[in-house]
Structure formats: structure tokens, C-alpha cells
Backbone as CSV, one residue per row, in Angstrom:
resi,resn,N_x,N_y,N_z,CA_x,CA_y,CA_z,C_x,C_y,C_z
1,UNK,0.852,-1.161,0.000,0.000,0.000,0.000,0.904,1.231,0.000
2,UNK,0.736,2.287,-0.739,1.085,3.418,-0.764,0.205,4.504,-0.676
3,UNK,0.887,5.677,0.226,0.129,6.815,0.168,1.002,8.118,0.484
4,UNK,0.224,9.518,-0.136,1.378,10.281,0.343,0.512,10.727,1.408
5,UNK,-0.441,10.502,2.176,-0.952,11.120,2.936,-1.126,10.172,4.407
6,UNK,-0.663,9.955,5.089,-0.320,8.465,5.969,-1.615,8.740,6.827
7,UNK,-1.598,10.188,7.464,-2.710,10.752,8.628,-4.108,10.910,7.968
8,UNK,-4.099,10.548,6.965,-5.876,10.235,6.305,-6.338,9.278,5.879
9,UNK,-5.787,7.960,6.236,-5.896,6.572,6.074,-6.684,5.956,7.233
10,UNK,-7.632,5.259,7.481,-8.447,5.397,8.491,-7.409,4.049,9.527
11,UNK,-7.576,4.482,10.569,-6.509,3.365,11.810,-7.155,1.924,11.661
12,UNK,-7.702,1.944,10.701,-8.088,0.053,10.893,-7.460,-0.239,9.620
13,UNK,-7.057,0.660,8.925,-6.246,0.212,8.011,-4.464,-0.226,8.184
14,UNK,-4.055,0.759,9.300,-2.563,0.690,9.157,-2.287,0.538,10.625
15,UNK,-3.050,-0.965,11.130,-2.916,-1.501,12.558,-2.110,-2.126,12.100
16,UNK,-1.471,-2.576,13.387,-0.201,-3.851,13.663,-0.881,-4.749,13.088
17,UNK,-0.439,-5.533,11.900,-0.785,-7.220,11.569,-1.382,-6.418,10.132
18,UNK,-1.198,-5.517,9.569,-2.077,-5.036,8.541,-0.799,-4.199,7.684
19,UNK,-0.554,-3.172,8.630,0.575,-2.831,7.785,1.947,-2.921,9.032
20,UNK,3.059,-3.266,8.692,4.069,-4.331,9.358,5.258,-3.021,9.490
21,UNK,5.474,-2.530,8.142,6.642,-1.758,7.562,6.331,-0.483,7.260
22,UNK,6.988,0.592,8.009,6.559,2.048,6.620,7.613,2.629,6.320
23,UNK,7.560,2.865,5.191,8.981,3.220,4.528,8.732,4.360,3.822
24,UNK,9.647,5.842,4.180,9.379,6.836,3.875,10.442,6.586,2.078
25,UNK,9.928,7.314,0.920,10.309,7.437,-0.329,10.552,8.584,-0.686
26,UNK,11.540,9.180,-0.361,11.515,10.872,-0.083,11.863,11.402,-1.091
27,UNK,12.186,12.339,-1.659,12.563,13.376,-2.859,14.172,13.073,-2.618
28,UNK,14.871,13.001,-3.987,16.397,13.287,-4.264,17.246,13.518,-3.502
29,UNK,18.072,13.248,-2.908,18.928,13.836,-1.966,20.506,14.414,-3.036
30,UNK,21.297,15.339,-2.930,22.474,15.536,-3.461,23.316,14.209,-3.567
31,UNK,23.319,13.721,-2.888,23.909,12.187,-2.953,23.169,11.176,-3.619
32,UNK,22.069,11.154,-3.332,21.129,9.903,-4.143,21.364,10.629,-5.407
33,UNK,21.553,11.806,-5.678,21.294,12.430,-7.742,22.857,12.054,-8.014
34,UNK,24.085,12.340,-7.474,25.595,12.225,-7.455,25.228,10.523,-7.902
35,UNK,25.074,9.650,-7.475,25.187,8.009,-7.004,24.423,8.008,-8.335
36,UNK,22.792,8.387,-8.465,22.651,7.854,-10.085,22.902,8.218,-11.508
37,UNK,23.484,9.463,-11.452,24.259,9.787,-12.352,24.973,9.329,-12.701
38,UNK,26.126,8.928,-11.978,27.454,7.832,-12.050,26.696,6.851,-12.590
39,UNK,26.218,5.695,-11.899,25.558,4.735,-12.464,24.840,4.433,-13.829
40,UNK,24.092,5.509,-13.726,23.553,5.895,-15.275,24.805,6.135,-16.349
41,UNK,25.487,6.589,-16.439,26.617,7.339,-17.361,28.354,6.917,-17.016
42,UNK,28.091,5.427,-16.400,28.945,4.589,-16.450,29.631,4.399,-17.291
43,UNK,31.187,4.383,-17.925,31.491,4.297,-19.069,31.275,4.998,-20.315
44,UNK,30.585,6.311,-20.156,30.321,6.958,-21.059,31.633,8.587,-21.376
45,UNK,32.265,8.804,-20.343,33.125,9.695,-20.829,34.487,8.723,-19.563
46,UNK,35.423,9.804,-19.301,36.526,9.342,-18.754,35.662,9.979,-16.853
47,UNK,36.674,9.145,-15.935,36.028,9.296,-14.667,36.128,10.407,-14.183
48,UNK,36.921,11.011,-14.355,37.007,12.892,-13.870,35.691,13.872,-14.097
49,UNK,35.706,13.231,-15.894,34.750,13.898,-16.061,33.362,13.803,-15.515
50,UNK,32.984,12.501,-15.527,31.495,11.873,-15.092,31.480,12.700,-14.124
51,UNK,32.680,12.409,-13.072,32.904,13.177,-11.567,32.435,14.827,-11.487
52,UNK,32.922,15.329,-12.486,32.412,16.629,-12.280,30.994,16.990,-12.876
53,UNK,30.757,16.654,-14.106,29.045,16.347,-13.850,28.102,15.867,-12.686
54,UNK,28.650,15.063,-12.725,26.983,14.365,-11.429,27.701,15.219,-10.346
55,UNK,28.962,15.857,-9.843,28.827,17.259,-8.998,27.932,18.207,-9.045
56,UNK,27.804,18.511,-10.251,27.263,20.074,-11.099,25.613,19.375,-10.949
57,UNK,25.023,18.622,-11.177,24.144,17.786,-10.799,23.655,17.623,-9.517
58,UNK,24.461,16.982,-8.689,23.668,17.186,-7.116,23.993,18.835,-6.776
59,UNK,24.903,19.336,-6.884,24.776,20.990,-6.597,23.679,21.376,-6.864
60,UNK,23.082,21.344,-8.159,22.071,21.723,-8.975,20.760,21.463,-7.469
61,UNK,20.528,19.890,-7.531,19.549,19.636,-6.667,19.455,20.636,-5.241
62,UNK,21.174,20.258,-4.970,21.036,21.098,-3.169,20.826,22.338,-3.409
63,UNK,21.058,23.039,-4.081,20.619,24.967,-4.156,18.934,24.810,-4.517
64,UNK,18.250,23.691,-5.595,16.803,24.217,-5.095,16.046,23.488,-4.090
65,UNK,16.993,22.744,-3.485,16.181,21.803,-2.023,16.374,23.164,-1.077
66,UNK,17.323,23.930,-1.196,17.599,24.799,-0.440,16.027,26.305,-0.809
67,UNK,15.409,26.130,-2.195,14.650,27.095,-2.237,13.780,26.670,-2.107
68,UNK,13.645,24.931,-1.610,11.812,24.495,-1.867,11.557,23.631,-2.625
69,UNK,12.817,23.556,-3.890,11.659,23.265,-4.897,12.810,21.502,-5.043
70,UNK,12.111,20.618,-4.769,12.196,19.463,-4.995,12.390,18.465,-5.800
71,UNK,13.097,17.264,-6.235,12.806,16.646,-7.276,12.704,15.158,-6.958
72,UNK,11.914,14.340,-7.470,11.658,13.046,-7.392,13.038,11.466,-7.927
73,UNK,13.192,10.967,-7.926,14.414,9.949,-8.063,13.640,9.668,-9.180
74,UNK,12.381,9.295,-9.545,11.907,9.146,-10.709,12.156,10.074,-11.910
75,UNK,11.895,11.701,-11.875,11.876,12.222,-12.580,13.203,12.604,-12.677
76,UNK,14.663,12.537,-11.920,15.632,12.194,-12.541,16.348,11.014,-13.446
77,UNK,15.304,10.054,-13.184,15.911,9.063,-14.009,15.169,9.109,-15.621
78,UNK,13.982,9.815,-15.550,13.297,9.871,-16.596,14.521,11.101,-17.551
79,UNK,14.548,12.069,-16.801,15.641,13.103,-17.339,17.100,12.512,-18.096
80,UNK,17.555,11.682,-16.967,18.865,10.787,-17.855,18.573,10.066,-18.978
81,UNK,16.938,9.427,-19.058,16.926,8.789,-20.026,16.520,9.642,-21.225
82,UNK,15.860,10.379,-21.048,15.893,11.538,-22.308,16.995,12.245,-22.389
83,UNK,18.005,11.941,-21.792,19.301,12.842,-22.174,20.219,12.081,-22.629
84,UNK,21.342,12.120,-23.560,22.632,11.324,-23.460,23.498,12.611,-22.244
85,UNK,24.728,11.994,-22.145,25.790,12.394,-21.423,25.737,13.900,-22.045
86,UNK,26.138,13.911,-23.795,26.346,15.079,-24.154,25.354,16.444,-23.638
87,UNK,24.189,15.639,-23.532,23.181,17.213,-23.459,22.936,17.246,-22.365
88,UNK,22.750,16.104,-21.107,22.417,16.687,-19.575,22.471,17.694,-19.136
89,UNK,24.157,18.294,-19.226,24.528,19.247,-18.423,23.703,20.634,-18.946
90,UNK,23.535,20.325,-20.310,22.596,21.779,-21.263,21.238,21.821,-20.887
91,UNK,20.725,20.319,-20.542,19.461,20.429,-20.581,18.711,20.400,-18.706
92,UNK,19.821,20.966,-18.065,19.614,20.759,-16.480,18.413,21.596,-16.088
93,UNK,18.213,22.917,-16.774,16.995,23.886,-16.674,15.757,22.954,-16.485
94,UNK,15.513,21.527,-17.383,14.398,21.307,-17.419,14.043,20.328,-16.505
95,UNK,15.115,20.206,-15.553,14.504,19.653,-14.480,14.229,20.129,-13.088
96,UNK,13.969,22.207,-12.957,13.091,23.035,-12.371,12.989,23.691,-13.036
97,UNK,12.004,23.456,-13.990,11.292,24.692,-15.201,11.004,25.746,-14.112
């Protein structure tokens, strides 16, 4: 079961023996965007470089976690996959229009 709203789920739903586990799925962290970048773009330029991208990348994230504005682990991975290596770094705007 998933929800983003945990406190409007009625208590006979998310008693002991019903729901066991809750596991928060939180927005991007500078490190979680650093970690799938690499991963994603494995072998695609030399390691320095990757290195300083997925920097410029979680920076990116921590200055607008710092204004509010959030991003999902999903909708970065959707972003890598519409991007090659070459255009990420050009096309970083469109992931806080």
C-alpha cells in the first residue's frame, strides 16, 4: 500500500498485523542524484569527467532543495533517459522549469 498522505488513512487500516513496515520514499537527496548519475553514465566519458558532472548535478539539486523546490528519483531518471551524457549538463533547466 502506498500513500502520500499516511494521517488520512483510516486506523483500521494501518494496525499492527495489517501494515508491518513504513517506509518513507523521499525526494532526491544531493547524494542519491551524485550516485545515479554515475551509475547511469557509467562508461560513457573518462572518470574525472562523469565526476564533475553528477557534482554540477547534485549541486544543482542542493541549491533548489535549499529554495523548496524538490525533485523526485523518478523524474531524474526519466531526465537521464531523455538525455545522453552530451546534453544533460545543457538540458539541467528542465529539471526546475
Amino acid at each position: 500500500m502506498t500513500t502520500n498522505h499516511l494521517e488520512r488513512l483510516d486506523p483500521a487500516l494501518i494496525r499492527p498485523g495489517r501494515i508491518d513496515v513504513a517506509e518513507l520514499i523521499d525526494d532526491a537527496s544531493p547524494s542519491q542524484t551524485r550516485k545515479l548519475f554515475l551509475r547511469f553514465y557509467a562508461g560513457e566519458r573518462d572518470e574525472a569527467e562523469l565526476e564533475r558532472a553528477a557534482n554540477e548535478i547534485a549541486q544543482l539539486v542542493e541549491e533548489n532543495a535549499a529554495k523548496g523546490r524538490r525533485i523526485s528519483m523518478a523524474a531524474l531518471q526519466g531526465h537521464f533517459i531523455r538525455h545522453r551524457i552530451d546534453t544533460v549538463a545543457q538540458s539541467k533547466g528542465e529539471l526546475f522549469p
